[in-house]
ZAVEXPA-844633 format. One record per residue (C-alpha): residue number from 1; residue in one letter; x, y negated, z negated. Coordinates in nm, 3 decimals. Each point is the difference from the previous one (the first is absolute). Example, Ala and Ser with C-alpha at 12.3 -4.5 7.8 and 13.67 -1.06 7.14 Angstrom:
% ZAVEXPA-844633
{1; 'a'; {1.230; 0.450; -0.780}},
{2; 's'; {0.137; -0.344; 0.066}},
END
This chain:
% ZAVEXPA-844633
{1; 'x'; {-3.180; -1.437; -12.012}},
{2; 'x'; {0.291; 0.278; -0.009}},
{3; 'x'; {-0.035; 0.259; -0.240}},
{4; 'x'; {0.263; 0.247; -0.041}},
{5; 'x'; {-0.013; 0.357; -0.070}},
{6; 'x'; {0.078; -0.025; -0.361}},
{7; 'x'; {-0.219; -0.290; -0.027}},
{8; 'x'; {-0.266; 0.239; 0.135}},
{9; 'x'; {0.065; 0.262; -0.173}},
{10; 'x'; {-0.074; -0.183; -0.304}},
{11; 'x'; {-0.344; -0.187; 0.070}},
{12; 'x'; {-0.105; 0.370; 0.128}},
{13; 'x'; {0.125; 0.146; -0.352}},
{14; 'x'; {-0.175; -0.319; -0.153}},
{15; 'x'; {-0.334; 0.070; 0.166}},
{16; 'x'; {-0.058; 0.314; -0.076}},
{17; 'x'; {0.105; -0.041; -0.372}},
{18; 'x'; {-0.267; -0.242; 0.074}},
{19; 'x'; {-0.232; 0.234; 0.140}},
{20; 'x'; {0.078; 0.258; -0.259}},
{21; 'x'; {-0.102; -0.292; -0.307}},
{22; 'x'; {-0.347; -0.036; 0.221}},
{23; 'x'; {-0.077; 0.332; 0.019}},
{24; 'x'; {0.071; 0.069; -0.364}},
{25; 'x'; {-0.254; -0.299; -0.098}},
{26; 'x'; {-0.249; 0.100; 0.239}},
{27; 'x'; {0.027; 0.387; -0.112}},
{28; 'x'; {-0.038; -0.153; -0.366}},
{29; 'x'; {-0.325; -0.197; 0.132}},
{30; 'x'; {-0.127; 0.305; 0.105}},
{31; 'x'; {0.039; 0.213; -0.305}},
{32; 'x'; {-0.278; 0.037; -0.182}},
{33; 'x'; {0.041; 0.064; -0.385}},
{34; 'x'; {-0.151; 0.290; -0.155}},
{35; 'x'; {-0.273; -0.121; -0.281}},
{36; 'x'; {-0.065; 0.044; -0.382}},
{37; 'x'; {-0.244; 0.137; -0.090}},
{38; 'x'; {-0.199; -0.300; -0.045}},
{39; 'x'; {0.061; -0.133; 0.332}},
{40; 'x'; {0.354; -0.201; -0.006}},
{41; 'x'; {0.311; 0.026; 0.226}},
{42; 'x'; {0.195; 0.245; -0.171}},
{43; 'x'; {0.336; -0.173; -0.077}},
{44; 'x'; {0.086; 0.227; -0.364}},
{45; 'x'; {0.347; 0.144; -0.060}},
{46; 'x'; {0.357; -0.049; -0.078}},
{47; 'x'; {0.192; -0.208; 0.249}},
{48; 'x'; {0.377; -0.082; 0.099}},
{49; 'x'; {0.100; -0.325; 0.168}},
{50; 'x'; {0.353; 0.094; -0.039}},
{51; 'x'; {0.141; -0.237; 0.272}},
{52; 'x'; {0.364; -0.159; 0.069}},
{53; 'x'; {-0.164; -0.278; 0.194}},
{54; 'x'; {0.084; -0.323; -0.207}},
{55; 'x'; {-0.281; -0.245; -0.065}},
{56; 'x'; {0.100; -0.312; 0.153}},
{57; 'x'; {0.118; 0.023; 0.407}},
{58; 'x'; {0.390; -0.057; 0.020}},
{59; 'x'; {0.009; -0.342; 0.111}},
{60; 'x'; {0.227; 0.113; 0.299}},
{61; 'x'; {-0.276; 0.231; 0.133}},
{62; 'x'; {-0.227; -0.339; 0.052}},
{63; 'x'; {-0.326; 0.081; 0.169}},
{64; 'x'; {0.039; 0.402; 0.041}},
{65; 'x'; {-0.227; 0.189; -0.146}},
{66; 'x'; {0.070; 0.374; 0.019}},
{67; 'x'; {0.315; 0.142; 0.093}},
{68; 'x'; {0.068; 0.258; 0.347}},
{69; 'x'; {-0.028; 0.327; -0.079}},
{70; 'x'; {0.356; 0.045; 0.043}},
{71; 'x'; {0.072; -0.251; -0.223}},
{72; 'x'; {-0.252; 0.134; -0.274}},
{73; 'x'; {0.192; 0.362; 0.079}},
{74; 'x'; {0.301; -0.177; -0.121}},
{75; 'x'; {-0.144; -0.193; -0.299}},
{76; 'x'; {-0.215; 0.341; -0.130}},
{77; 'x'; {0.275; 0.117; -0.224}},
{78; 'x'; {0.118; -0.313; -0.101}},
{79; 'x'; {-0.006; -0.045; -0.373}},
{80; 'x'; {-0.308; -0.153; -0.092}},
{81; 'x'; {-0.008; -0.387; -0.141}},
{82; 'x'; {-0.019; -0.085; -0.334}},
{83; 'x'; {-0.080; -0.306; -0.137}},
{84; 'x'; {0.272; -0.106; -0.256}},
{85; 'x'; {0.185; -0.319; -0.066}},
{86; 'x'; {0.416; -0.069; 0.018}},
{87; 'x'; {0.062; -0.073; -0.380}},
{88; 'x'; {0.324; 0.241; -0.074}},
{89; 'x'; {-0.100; 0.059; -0.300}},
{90; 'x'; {-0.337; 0.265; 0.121}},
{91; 'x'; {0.002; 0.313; -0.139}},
{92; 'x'; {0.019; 0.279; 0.279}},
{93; 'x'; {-0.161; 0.296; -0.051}},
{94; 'x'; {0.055; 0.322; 0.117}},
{95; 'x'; {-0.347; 0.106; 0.145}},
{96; 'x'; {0.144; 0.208; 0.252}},
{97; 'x'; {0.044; 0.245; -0.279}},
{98; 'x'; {-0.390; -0.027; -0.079}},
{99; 'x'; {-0.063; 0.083; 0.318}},
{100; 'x'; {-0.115; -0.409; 0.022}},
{101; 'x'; {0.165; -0.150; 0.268}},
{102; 'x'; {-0.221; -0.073; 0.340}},
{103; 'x'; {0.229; 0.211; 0.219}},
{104; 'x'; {-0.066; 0.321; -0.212}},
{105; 'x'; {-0.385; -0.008; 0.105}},
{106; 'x'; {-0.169; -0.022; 0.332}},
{107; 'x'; {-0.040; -0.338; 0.157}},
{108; 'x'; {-0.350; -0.110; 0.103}},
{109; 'x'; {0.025; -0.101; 0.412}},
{110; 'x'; {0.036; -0.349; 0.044}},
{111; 'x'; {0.176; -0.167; 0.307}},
{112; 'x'; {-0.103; -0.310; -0.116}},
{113; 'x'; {0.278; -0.269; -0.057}},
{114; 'x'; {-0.142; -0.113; -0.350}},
{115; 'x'; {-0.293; 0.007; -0.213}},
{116; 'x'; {-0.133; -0.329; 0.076}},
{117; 'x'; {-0.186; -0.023; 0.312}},
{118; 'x'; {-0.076; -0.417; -0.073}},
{119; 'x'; {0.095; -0.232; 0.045}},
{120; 'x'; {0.137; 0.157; 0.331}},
{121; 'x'; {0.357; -0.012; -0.039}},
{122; 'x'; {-0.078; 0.223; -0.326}},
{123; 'x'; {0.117; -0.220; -0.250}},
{124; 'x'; {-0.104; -0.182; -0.337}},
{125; 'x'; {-0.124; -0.362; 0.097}},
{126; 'x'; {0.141; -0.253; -0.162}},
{127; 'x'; {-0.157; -0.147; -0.303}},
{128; 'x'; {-0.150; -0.362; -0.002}},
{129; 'x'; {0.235; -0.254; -0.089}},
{130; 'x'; {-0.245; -0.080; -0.341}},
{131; 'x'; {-0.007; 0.379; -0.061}},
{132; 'x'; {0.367; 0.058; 0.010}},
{133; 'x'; {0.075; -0.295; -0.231}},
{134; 'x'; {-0.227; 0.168; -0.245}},
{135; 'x'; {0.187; 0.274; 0.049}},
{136; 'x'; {0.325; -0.091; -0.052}},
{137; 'x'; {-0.137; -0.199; -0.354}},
{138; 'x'; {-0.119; 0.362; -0.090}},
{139; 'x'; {0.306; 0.150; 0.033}},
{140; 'x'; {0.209; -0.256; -0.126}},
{141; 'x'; {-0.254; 0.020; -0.307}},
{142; 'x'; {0.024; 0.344; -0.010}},
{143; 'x'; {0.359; 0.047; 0.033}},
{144; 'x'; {0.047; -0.267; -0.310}},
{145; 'x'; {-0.191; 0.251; -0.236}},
{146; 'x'; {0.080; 0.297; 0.204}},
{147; 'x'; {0.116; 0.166; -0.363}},
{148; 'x'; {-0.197; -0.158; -0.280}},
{149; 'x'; {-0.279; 0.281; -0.012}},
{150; 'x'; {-0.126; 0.370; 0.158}},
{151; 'x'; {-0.292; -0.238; 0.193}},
{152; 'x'; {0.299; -0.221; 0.118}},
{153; 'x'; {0.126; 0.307; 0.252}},
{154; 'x'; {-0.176; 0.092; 0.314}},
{155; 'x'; {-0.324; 0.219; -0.001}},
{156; 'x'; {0.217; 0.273; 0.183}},
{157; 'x'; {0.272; -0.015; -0.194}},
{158; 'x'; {-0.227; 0.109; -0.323}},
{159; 'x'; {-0.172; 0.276; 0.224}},
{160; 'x'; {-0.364; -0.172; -0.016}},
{161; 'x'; {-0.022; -0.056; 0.407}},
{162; 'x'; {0.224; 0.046; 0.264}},
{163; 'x'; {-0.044; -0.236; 0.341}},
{164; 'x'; {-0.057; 0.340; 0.286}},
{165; 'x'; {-0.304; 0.094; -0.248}},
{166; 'x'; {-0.200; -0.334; 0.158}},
{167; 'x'; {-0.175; -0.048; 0.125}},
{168; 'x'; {0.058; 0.047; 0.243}},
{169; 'x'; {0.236; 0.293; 0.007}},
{170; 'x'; {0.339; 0.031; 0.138}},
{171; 'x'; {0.186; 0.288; 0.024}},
{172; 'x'; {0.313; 0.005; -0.250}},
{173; 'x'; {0.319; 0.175; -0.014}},
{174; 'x'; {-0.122; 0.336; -0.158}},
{175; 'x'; {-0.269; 0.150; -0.218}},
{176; 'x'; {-0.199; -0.066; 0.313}},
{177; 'x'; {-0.343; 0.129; -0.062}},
{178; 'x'; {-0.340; -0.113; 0.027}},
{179; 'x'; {-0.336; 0.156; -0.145}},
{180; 'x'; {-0.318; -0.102; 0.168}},
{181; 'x'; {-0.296; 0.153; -0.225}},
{182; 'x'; {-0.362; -0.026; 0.120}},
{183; 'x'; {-0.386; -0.019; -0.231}},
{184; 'x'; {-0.316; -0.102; 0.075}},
{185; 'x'; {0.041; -0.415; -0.036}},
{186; 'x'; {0.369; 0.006; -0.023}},
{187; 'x'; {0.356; 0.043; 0.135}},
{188; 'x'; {0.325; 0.042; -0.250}},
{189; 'x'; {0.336; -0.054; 0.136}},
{190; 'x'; {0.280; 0.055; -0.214}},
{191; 'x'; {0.366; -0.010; 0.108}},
{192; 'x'; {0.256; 0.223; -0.149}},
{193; 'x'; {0.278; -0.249; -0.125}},
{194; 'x'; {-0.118; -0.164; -0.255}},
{195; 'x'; {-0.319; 0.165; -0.082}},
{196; 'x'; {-0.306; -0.211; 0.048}},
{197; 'x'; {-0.300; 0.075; 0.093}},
{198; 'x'; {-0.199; -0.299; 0.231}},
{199; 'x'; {-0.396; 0.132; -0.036}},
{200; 'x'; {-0.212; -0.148; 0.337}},
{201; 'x'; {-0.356; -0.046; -0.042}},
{202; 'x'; {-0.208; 0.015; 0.314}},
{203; 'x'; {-0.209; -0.181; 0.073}},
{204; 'x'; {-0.194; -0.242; 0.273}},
{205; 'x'; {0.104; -0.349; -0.155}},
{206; 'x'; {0.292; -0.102; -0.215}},
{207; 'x'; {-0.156; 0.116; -0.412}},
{208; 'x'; {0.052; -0.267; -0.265}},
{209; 'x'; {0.318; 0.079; -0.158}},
{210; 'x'; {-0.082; -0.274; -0.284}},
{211; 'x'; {0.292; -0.252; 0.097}},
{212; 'x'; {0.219; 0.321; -0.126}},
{213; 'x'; {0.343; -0.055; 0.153}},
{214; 'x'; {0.211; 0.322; -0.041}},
{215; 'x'; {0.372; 0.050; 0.139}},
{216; 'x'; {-0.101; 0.182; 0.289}},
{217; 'x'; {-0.303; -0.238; 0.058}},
{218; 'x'; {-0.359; 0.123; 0.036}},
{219; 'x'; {-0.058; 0.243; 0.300}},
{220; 'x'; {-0.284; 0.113; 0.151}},
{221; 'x'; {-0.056; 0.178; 0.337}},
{222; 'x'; {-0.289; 0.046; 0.256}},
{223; 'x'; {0.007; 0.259; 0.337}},
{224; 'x'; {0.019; -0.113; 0.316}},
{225; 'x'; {-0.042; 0.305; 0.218}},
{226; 'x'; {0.283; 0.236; -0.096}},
{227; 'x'; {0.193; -0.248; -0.197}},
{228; 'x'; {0.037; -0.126; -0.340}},
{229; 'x'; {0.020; -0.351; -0.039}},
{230; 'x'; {0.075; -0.130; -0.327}},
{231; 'x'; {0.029; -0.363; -0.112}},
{232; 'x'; {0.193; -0.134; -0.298}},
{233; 'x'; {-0.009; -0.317; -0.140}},
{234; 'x'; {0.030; -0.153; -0.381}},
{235; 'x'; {0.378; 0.064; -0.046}},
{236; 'x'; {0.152; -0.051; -0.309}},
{237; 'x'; {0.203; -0.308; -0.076}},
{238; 'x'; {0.343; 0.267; -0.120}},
{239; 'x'; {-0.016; 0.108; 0.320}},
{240; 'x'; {0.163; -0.104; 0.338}},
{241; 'x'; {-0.035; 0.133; 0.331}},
{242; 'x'; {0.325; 0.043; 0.189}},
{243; 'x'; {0.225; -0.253; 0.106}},
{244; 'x'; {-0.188; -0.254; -0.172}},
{245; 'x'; {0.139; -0.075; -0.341}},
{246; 'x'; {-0.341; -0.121; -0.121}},
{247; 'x'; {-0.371; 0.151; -0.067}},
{248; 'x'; {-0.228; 0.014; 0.244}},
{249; 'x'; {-0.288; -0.279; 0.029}},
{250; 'x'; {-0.415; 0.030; -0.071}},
{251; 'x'; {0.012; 0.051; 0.386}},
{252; 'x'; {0.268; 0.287; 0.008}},
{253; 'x'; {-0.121; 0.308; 0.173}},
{254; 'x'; {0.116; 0.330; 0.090}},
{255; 'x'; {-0.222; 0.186; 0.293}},
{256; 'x'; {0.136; 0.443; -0.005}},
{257; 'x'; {-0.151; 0.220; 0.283}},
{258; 'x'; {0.038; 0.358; -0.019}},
{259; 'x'; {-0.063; 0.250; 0.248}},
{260; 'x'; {0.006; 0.353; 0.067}},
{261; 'x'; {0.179; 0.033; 0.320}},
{262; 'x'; {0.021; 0.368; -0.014}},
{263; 'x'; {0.012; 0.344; -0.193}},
{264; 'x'; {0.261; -0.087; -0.203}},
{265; 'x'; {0.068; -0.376; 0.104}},
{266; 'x'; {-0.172; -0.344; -0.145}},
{267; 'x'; {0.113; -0.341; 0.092}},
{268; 'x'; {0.012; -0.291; -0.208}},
{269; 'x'; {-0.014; -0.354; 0.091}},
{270; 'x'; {0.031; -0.323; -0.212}},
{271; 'x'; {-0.025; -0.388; 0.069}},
{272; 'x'; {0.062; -0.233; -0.285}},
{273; 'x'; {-0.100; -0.402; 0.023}},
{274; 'x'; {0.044; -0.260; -0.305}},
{275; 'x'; {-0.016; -0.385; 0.167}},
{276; 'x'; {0.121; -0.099; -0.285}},
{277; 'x'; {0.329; 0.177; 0.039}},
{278; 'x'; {0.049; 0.067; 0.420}},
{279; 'x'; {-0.120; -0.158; 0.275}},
{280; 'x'; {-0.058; 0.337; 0.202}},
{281; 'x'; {-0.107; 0.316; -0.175}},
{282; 'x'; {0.231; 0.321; 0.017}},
{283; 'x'; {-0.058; 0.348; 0.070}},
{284; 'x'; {0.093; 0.317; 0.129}},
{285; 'x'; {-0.101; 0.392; -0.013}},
{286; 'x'; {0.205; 0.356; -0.081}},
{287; 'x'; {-0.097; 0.339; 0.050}},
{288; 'x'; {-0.061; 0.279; -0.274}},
{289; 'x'; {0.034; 0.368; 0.022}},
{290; 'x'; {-0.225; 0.263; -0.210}},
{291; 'x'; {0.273; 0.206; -0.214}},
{292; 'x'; {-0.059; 0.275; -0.213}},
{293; 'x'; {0.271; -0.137; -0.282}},
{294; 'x'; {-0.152; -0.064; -0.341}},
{295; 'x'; {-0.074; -0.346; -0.151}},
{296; 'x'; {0.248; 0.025; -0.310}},
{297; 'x'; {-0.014; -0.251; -0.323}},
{298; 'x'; {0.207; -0.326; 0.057}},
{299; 'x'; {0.090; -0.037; -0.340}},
{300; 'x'; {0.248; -0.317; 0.057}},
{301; 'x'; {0.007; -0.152; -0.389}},
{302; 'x'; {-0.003; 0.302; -0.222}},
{303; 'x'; {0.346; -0.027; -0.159}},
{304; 'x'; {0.127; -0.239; 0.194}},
{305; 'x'; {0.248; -0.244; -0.263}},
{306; 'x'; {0.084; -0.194; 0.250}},
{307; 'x'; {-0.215; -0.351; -0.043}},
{308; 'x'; {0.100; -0.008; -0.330}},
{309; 'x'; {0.308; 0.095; -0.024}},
{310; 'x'; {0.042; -0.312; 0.319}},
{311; 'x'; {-0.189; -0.253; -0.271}},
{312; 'x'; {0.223; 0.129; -0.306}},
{313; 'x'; {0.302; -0.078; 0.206}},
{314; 'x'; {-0.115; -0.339; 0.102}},
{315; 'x'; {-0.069; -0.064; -0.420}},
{316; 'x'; {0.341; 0.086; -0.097}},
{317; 'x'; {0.190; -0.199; 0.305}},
{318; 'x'; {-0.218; -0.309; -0.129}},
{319; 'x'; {0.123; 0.070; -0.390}},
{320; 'x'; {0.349; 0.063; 0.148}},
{321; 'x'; {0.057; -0.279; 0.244}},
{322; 'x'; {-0.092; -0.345; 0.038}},
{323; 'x'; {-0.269; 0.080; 0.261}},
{324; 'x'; {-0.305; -0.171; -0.224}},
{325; 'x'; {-0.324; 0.228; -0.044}},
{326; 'x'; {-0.238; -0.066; 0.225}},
END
């Protein structure tokens, strides 16, 4: 085979990007935590996973998994990627002037090309076929009686959970901390936007959560060596996991690792699996950064007219216009 100098200056650039990701993982596998006081990993503290690599793996990028250094160079002070949708009609706020925006704050190093890390082309699978017809009934249902009450709009939309909090996580376009607190028998991780609190019990087998299905399901975690691995299951039928359109089934399970991969580093890792919903189960990992920034009060609801004011509207073009109530 002929391989030309720019050709080989490429796999060389490749290969020791390569290298580099190796040696960072096996530097991380050799870190050993510092300890609580009782023994644990120590894993405590205020974390950034500011990040403007996007979740899913541009479909153009196929198999690749990180990018060359020079390309990262390139890509390091690129804006960051939000997740947002096309309607027109979005508001746009000015965050910049809140200091807000992703590029105002130090990005944690990534050169990988996406979040997901599996399936190996780093994107969603597809849903089954009887999963996505369920899903399209639920949004058809929901978009029928999209305005008839507050419970008729999305869970986010009304500020009661947000789809980065998880789990698992996923970094999102600002307010982009994370606060790991450590007890005896239990872990609390709490993510700054919108303001909940998930509270891990430890232990050696999965405790008896008393069929209990909550919105963030029922978590528990267990260390292997250095890492925290935490297992949710018992999801809550108002919820659904991304991409899917639909809850998750009695067999839905989320598996987070996290791992202290040095002084002021952690990784975390998730894989998620539902048969009832995708053949394959999905997964991926991000970095996190120790930051000395304060963990302020989301307060997203207080004062906010909007939801109302949206139903109100929807009253009086019914009373004014032929549209029947619904």
């Amino acid at each position: 085979m002929i391989v030309n100098r720019a050709t080989s200056l490429r796999l060389v650039a490749t290969s020791l990007l390569l290298l580099a990701a190796v040696d960072t993982v096996g530097a991380a596998e050799q870190y050993k935590a510092p300890r609580t006081s009782w023994g644990d990993p120590l894993i405590e503290g205020v974390y950034t996973n500011n990040t403007n690599v996007p979740f899913e793996r541009p479909a153009k990028l196929g198999d690749k998994a990180f990018y060359t250094e020079q390309e990262y160079a390139a890509r390091k002070n690129a804006p960051a990627v939000v997740e947002t949708t096309t309607n027109p009609t979005d508001v746009h706020y000015q965050t910049a002037d809140f200091d807000l925006d992703p590029e105002q704050n130090p990005m944690v190093r990534n050169p990988r090309t996406s979040i997901l890390t599996q399936p190996a082309n780093g994107r969603m699978p597809p849903l089954r076929a009887d999963a996505q017809r369920r899903s399209d009934a639920a949004r058809a249902a929901q978009q029928a009686h999209a305005f008839d009450s507050a419970q008729n709009r999305p869970l986010q939309e009304r500020c009661l959970l947000w789809a980065h909090e998880g789990p698992p996580l996923r970094p999102v376009g600002y307010n982009t901390l994370v606060q790991l607190a450590q007890t005896r028998g239990y872990v609390v991780l709490m993510t700054e936007m919108i303001h909940d609190a998930r509270v891990i019990p430890l232990a050696k087998s999965r405790p008896d959560f008393g069929g209990l299905k909550r919105w963030q399901g029922n978590s528990w975690g267990r260390w292997e060596g250095d890492t925290l691995v935490i297992e949710t299951t018992g999801f809550s039928d108002q919820v659904t996991p991304r991409g899917s359109g639909v809850p998750m089934g009695p067999e839905g399970k989320v598996i987070e690792k996290i791992t202290r991969t040095g002084p002021k580093s952690i990784r975390y890792e998730f894989t998620v699996s539902d048969p009832s919903l995708w053949d394959v189960p999905w997964g991926g990992e991000f970095p996190m950064e120790l930051t000395d920034q304060p963990l302020f009060e989301y307060a997203c609801h207080e004062g906010n007219y909007g939801l109302p004011n949206t139903l109100r509207g929807i009253r009086k073009e019914e009373q004014t216009s032929s549209r029947k109530p619904r």
